[in-house]
DODRENMAR-776597 format. One line per 10 residues: number of its first residue (from 1); their letters; for each residue x, y, z of N, C-alpha, C. Coordinates in steps of 0.001 Angstrom, whole numbers. Atoms other than C-alpha are relative to their C-alpha. Layout:
BEGIN
NUM> A> X,Y,Z,X,Y,Z,X,Y,Z  ...
# end
This chain:
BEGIN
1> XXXXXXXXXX> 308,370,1380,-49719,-48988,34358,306,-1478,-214  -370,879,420,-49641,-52071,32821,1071,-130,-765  -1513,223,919,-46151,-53372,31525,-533,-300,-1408  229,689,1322,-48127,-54893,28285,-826,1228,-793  815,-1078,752,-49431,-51491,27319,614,1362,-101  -808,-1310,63,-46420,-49297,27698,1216,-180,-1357  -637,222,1134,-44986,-48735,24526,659,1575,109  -1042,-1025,727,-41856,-46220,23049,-11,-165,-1864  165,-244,917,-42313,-45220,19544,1910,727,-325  -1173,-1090,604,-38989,-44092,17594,-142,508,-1446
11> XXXXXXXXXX> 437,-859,1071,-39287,-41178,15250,898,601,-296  -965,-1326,730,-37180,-38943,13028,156,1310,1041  411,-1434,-978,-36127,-36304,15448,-337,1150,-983  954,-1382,451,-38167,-32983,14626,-1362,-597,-679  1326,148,298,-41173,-35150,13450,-285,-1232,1089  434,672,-1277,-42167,-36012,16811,-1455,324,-236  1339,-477,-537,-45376,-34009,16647,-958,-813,-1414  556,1058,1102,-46523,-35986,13170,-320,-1124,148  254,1790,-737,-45890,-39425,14587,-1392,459,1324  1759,-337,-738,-48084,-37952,17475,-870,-348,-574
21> XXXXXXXXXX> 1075,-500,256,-50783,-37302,15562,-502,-894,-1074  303,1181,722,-50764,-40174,13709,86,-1266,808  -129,402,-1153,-50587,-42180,16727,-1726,419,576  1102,-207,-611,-53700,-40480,18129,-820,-262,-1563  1231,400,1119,-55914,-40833,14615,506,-1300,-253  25,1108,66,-55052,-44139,14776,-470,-1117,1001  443,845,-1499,-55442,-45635,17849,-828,353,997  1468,-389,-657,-58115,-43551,19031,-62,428,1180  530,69,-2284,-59632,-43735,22872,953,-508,-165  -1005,1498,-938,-57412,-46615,23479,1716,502,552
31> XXXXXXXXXX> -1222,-934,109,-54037,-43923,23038,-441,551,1282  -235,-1498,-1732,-52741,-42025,26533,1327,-84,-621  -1344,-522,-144,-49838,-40146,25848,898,153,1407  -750,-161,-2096,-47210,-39999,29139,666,798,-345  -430,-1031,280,-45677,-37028,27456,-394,845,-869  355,-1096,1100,-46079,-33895,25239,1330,-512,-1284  -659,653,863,-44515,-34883,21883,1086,790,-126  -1163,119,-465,-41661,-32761,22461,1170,-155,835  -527,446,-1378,-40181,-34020,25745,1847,-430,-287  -1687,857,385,-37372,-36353,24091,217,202,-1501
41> XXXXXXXXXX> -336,-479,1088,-36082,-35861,20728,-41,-1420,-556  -211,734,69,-37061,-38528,18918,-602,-1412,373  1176,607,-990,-39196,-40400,21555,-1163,138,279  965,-233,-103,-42481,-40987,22114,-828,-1027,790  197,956,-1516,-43809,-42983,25399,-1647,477,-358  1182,734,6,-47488,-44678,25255,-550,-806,601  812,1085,-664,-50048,-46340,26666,-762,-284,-1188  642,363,874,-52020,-48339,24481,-988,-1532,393  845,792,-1028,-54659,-50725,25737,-976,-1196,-1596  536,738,1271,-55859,-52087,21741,1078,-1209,-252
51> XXXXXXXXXX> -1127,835,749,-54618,-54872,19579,913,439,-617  -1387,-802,461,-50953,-54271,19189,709,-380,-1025  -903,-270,1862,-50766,-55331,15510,-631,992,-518  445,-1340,989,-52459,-52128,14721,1316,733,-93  -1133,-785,13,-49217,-50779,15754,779,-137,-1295  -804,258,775,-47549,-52254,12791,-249,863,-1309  479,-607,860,-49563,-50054,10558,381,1599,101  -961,-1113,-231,-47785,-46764,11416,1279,147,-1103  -805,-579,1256,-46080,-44933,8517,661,1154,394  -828,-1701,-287,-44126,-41663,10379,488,-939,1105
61> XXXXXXXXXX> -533,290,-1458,-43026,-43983,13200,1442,-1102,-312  -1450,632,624,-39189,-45928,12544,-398,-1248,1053  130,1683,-593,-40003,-48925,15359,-897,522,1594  822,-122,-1167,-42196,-49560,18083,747,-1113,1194  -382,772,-1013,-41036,-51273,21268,-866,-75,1397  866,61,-1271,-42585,-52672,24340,661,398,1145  -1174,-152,-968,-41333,-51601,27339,-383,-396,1528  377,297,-956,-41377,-53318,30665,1144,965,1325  -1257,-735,-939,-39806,-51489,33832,167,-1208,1163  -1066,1031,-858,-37664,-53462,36645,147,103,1007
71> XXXXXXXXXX> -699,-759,-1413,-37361,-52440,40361,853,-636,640  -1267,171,-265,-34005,-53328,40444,935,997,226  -1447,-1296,-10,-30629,-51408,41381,994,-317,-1018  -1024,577,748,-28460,-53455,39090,-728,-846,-1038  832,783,751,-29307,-54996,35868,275,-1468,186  157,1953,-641,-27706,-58899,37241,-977,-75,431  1636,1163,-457,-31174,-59245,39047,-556,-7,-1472  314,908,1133,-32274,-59722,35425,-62,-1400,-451  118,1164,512,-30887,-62716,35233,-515,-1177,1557  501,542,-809,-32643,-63745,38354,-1601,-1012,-476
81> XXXXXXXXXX> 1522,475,701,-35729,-66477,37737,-1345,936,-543  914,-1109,279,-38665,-64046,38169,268,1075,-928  -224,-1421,1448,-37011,-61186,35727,-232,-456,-1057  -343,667,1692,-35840,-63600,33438,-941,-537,-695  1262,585,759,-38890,-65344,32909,-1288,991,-519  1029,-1263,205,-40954,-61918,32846,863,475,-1690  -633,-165,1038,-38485,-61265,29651,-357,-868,-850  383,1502,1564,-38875,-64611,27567,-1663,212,70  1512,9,-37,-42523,-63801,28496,-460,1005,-1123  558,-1657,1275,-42738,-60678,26423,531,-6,-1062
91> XXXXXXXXXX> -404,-64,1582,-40431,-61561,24123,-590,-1223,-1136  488,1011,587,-42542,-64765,23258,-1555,860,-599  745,-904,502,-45257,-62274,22948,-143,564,-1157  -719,-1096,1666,-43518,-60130,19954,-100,-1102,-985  132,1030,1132,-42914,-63466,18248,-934,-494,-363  1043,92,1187,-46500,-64394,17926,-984,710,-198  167,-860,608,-47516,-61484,17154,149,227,-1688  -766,103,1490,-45209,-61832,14163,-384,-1430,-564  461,1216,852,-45539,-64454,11229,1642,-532,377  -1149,862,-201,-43765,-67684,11729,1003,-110,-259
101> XXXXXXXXXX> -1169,533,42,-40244,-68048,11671,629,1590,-419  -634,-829,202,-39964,-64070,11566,1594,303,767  -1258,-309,-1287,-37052,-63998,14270,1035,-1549,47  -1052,1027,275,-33839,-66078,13719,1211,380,1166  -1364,-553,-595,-31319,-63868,15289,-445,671,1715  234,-561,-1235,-31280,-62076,18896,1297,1025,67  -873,-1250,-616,-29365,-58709,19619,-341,703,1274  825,-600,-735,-29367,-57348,22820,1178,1758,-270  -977,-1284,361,-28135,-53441,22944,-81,954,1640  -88,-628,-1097,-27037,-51708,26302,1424,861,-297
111> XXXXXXXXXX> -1063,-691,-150,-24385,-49520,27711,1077,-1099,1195  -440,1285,-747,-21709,-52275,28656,-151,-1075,-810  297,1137,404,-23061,-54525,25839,900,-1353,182  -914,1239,168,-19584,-56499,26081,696,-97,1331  -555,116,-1615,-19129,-56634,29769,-595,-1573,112  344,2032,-300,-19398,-60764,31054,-1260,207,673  1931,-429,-635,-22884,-59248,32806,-1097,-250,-1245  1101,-292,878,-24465,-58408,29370,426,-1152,-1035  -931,1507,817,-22405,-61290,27302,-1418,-977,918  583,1248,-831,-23947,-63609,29720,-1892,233,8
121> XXXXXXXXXX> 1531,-308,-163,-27708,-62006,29761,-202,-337,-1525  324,227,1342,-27684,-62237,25776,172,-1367,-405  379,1011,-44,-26631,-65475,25913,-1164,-953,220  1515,374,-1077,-29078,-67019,28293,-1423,125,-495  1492,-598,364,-31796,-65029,26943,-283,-1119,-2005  212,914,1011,-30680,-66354,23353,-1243,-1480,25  286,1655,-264,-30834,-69899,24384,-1435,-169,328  1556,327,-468,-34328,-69828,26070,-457,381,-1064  553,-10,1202,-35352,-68409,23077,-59,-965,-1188  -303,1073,1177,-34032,-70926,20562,600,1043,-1082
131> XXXXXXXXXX> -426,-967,842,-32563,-67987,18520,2168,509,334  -1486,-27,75,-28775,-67260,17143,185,1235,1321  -617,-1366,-786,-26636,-64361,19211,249,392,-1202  -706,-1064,1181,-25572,-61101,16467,802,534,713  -946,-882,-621,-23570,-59234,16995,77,1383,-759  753,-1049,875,-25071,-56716,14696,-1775,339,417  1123,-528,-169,-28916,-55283,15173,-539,-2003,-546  588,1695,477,-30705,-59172,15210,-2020,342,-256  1059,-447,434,-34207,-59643,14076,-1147,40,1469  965,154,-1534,-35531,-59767,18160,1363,779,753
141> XXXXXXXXXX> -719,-961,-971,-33916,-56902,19566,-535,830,1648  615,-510,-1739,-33844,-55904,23324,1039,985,369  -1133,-954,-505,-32481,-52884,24844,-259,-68,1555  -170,69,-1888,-31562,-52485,28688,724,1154,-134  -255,-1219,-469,-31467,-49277,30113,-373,596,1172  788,-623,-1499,-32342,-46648,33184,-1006,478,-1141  911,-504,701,-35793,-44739,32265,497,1251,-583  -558,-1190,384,-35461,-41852,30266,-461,1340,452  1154,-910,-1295,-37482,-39552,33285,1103,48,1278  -804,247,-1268,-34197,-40405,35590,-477,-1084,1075
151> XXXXXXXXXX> 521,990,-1059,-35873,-43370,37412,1478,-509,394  -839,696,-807,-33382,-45208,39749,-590,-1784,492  301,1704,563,-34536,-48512,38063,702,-635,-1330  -522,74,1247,-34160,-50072,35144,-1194,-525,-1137  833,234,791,-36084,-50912,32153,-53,-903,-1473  -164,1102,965,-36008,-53395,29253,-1061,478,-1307  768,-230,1553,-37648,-52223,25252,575,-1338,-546  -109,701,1365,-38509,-54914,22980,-756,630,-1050  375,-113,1179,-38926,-54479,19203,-1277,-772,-643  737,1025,-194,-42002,-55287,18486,182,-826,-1609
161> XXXXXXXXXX> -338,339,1495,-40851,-56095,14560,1096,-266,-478  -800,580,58,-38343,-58008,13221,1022,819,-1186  -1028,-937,260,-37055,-55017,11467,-862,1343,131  872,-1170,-90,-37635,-51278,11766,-1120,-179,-1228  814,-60,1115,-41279,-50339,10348,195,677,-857  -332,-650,1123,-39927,-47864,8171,1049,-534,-836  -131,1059,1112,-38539,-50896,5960,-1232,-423,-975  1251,418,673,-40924,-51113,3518,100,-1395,-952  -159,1412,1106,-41759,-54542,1425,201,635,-1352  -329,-324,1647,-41752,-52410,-2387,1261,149,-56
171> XXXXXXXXXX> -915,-647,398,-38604,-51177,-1806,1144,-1448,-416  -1109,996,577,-36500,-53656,-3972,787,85,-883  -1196,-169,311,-34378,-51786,-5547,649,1108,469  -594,-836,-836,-32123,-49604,-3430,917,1137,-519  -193,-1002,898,-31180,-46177,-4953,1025,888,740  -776,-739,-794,-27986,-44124,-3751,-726,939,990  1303,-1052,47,-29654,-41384,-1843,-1081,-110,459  1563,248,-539,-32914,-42568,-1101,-595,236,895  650,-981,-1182,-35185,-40860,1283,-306,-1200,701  699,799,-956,-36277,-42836,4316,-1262,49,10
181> XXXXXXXXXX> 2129,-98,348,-40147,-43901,3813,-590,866,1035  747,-712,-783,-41068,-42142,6765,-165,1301,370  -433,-1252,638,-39468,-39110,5975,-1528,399,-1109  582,-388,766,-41027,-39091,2844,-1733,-129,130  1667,-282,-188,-44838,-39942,4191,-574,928,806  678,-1192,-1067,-44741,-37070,6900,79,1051,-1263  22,-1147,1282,-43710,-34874,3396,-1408,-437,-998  1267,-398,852,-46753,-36235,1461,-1164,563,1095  691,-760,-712,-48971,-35665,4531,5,1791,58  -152,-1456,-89,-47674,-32060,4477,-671,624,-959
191> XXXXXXXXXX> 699,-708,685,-49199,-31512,1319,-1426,342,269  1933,-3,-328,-52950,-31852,2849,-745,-742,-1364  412,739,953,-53315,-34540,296,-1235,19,86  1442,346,364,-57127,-35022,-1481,298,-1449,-1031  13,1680,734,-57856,-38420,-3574,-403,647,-1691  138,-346,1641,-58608,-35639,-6757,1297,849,-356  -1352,-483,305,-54950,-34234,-6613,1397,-877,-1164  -1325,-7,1282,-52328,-34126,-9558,1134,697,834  -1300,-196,-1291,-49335,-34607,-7434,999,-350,-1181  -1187,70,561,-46067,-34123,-8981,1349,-188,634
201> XXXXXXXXXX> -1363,-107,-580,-42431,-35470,-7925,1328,493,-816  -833,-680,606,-39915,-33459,-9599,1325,-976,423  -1132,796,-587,-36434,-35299,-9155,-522,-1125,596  283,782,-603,-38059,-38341,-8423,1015,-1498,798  -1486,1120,-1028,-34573,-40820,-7288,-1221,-1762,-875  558,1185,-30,-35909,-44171,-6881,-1472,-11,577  728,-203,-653,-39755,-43328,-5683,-966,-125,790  823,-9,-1992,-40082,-42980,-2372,-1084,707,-131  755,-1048,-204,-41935,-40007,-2574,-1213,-507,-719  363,-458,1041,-44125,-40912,-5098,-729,-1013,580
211> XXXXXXXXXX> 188,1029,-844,-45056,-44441,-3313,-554,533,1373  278,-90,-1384,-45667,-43246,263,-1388,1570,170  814,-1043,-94,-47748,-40229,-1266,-1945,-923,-277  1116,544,19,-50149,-43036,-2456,-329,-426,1635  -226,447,-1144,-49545,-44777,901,-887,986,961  1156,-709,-1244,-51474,-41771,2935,-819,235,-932  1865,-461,320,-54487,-41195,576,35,-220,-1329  -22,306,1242,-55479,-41795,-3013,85,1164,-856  -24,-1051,872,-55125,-39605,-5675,184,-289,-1257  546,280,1878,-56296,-39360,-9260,1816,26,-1075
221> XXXXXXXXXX> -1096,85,679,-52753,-39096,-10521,1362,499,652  -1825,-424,-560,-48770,-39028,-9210,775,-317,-1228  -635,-229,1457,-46246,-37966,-11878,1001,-116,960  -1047,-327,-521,-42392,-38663,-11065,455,253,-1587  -1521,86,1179,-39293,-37473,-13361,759,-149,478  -1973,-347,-204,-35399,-37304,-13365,344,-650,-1156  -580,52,1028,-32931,-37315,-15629,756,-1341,37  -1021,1832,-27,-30991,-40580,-14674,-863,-800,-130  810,820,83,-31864,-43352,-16148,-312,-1322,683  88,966,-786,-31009,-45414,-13867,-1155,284,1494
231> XXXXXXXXXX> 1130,-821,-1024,-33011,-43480,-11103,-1873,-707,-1154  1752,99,540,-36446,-44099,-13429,42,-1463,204  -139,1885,-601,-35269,-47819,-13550,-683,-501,1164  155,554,-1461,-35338,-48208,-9932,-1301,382,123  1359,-468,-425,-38161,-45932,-9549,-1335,-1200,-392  1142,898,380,-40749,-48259,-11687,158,-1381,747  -133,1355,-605,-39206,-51547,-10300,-602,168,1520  611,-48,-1350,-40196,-50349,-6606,-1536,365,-498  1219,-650,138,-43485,-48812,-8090,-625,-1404,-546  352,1081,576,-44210,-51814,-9595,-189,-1434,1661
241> XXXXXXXXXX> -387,632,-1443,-43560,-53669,-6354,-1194,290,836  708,-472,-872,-45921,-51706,-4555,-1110,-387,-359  1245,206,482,-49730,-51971,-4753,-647,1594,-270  766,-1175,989,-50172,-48426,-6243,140,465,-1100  -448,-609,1430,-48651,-48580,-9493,-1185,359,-1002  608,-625,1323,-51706,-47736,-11648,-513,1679,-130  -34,-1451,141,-52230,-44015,-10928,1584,750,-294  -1384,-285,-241,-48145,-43843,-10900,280,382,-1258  -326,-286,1544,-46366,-42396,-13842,1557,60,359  -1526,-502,-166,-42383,-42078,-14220,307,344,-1138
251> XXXXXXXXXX> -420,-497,1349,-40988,-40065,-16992,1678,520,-206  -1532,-438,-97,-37472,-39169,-17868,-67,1376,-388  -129,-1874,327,-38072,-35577,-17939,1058,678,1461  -720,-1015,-514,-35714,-32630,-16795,-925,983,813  1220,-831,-823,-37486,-30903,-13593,124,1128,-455  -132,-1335,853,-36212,-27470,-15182,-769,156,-1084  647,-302,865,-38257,-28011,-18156,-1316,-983,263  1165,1207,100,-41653,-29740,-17492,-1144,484,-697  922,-135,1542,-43983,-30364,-20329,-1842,134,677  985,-236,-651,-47107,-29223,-18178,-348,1317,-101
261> XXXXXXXXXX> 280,-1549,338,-49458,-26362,-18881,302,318,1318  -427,-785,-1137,-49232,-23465,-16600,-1293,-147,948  987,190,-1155,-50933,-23611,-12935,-1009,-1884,-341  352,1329,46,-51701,-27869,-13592,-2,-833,737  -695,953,-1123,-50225,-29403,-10548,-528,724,1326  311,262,-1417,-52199,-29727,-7281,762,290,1046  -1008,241,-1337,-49215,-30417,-5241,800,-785,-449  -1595,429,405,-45379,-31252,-5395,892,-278,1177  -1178,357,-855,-42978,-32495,-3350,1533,-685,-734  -1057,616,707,-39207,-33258,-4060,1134,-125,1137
271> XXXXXXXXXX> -1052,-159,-620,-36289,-34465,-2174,1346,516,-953  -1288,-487,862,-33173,-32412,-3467,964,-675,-70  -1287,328,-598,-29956,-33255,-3850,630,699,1074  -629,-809,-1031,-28019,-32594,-954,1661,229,-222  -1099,-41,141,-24736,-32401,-2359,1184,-662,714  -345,895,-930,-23676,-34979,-272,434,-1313,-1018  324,1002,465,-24114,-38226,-1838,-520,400,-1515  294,-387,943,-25854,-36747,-4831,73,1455,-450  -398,-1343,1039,-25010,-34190,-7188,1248,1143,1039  -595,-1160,-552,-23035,-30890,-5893,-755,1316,510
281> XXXXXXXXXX> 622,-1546,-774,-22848,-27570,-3989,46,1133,-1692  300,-502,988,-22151,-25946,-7222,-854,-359,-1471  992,673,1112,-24731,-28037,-9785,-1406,713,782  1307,-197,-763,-27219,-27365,-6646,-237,1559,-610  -66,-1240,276,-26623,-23327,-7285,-798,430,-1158  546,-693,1007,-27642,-23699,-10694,-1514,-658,-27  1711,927,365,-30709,-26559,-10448,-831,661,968  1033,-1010,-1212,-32295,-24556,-7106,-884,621,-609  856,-1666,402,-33637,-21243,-8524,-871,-818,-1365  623,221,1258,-34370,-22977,-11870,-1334,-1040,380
291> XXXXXXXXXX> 703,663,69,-36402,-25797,-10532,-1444,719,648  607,-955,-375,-38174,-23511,-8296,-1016,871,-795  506,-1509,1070,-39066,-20948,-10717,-901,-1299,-1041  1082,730,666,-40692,-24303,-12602,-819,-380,779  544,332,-621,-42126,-25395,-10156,-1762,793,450  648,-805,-701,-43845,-22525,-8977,-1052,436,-1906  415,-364,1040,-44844,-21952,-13146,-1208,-1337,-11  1027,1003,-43,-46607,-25574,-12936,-1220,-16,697  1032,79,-958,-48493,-25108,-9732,-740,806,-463  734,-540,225,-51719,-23942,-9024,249,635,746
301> XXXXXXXXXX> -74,-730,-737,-52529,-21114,-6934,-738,-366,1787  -81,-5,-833,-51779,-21558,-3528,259,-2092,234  -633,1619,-39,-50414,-25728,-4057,1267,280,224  -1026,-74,-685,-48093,-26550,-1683,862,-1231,-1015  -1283,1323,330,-44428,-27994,-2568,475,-265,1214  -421,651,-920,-43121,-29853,238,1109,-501,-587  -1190,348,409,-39200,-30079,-161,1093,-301,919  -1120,403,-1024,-36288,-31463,1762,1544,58,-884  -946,-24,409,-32760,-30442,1376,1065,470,1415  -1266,-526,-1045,-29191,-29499,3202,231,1034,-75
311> XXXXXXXXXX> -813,-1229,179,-28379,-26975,1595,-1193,1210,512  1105,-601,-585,-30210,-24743,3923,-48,1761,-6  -580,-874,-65,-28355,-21532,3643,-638,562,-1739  -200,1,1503,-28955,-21808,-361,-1464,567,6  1348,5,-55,-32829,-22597,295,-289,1018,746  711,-726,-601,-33481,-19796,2431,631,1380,-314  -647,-1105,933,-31709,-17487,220,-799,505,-962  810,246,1406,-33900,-18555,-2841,-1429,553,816  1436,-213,-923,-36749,-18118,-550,-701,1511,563  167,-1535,-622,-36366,-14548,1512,-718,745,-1020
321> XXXXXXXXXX> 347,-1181,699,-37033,-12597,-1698,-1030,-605,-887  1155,1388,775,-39376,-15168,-3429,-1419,934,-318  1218,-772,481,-42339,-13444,-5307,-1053,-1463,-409  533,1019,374,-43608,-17080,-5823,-271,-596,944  -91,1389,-904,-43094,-19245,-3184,-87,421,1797  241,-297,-1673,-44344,-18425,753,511,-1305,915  -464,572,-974,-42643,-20014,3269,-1363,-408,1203  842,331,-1374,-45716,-21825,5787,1125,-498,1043  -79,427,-1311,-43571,-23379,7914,1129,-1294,-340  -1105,609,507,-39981,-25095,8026,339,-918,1296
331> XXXXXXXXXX> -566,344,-874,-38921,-28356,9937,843,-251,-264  -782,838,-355,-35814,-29032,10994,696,-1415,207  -199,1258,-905,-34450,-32940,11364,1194,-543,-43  -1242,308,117,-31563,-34870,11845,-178,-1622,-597  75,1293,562,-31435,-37745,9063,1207,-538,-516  -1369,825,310,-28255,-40017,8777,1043,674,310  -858,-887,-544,-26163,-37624,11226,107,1680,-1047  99,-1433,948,-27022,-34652,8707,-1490,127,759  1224,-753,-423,-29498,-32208,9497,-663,1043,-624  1259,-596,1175,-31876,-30915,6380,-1207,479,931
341> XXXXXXXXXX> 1652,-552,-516,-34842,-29150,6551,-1356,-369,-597  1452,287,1185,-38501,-29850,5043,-470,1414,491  748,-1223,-44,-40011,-26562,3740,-1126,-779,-354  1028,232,489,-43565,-26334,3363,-224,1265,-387  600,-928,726,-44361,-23581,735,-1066,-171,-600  1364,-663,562,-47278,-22000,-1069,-11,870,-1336  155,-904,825,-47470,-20957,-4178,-874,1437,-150  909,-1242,-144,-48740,-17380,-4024,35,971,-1384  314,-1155,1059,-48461,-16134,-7446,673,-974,-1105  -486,683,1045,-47867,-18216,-10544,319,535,-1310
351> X> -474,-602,1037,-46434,-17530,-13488,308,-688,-1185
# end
């Protein structure tokens, strides 16, 4: 293979097979997969043979990296002429790729990072670059590693973006809580969005959801609420930010009571509280069943809610005996060392 066409994708583990598949309707012919999308947790190894700023346009994928391999035994031949210059080669690559003066800093990240081997390679590498050393995640990050197949080589990922892509530009005001954009665009995808859907975000936070649902497809109208007012604040200031605020709505309504006739709403999605960071295990007890039971009174028949929460024990409690709400199909993931689930239900009987 060509080193300039082998790329690693990093994804939310458990939405490996989403990034897939947004990966292949994107990049077309030009996409070879070198694995089945669940191989690595998390990972997702590519060939890609197109222009690699399409890559930057990926909304389920957290960062893309290039990856060159090494047939070395030790990573010191790195800093041998021929390696080293095959490195500043690719990493001069990434930079103009990127807009001018995106990359200031340089991080490199291994196992050993602070051994006088990898001290001395981050240096070096700095310097030819013209870029600071971090000592935190820098905006031209390189990792050094073996392959993740067991090769008895070694291998070098650059970033091809000067921060992960699931940093979005709207997001400018930062909301306790806040769902990760990429999170929240594999949850509007889940709904099987149309461009004539009355999408509703119940508990809308600061909205993500509500933003990233425009972000995969258009639609004649997105409604958020919540009761904090500081939450609606944030919400409009990012919505406003974005380039889809005119179908957007934010209201300070209570998701327990929403001022919507019965069977009105297309499709819903909400991130819960997880009792974590926001709200409680006993507030959750009482807002669950109730929001639910509105939820399921708003929708139409057979409009999916797409929901993410922790409390998983709670949710699949509310769920088992559910005369409303069908369970299609529940993932698993692990987001910020916690590990929530996204249901995808069905309204099957409204009320």
């Amino acid at each position: 293979m060509k080193d300039e066409s082998f790329y690693e994708a990093s994804v939310i583990e458990g939405l490996e097979t989403i990034g897939f598949r947004e990966l292949q309707n994107l990049l077309g012919s030009r996409f070879r997969a070198l694995h089945p999308p669940d191989r690595w947790p998390g990972v997702l190894q590519f060939e890609y043979t197109g222009d690699p700023r399409k890559l930057f346009q990926l909304k389920t994928i957290l960062a893309v990296f290039v990856v060159q391999q090494f047939s070395i035994s030790r990573p010191k031949a790195l800093l041998g002429h021929q390696n080293f210059q095959r490195l500043v080669e690719q990493m001069n690559v990434i930079r103009h790729l990127n807009p001018k003066g995106s990359f200031r800093t340089f991080y490199l990240a291994a196992a050993g990072s602070d051994s006088n081997l990898m001290l001395r390679l981050r240096r070096e590498l700095a310097d030819a670059m013209g870029l600071m050393q971090s000592d935190e995640e820098g905006d031209l990050l390189l990792r050094v590693r073996h392959p993740l197949n067991g090769q008895a080589i070694w291998e070098t990922l650059v970033r091809m973006s000067p921060r992960p892509l699931s940093t979005r530009n709207w997001r400018v005001c930062n909301y306790e809580g806040a769902l990760n954009a990429t999170v929240a665009y594999a949850m509007a995808l889940l709904t099987n969005p149309t461009p004539t859907d009355i999408f509703l975000n119940p508990a809308c936070g600061s909205g993500t959801l509500l933003i990233e649902r425009l972000s995969s497809a258009p639609v004649k109208l997105a409604i958020g609420c919540d009761i904090q007012s500081d939450a609606i604040q944030c919400a409009n200031k990012n919505v406003h930010a974005s380039s889809y605020s005119r179908p957007i709505r934010v209201y300070p309504w209570d998701a327990r009571f929403l001022p919507f006739p019965n069977h009105s709403i297309d499709a819903l999605v909400s991130d819960l509280p997880f009792g974590h960071l926001v709200g409680s295990h006993a507030e959750n007890k009482i807002l669950y069943p109730r929001l639910l039971n509105e939820a399921a009174r708003v929708a139409k028949q057979n409009a999916r809610f797409v929901l993410i929460t922790h409390e998983v024990r709670m949710m699949d409690a509310l769920l088992k005996n559910s005369a409303k709400w069908m369970v299609d199909h529940v993932l698993p993931i692990t987001l910020n060392g916690l590990h929530p689930r996204i249901y995808v239900l069905r309204n099957i009987k409204s009320s």
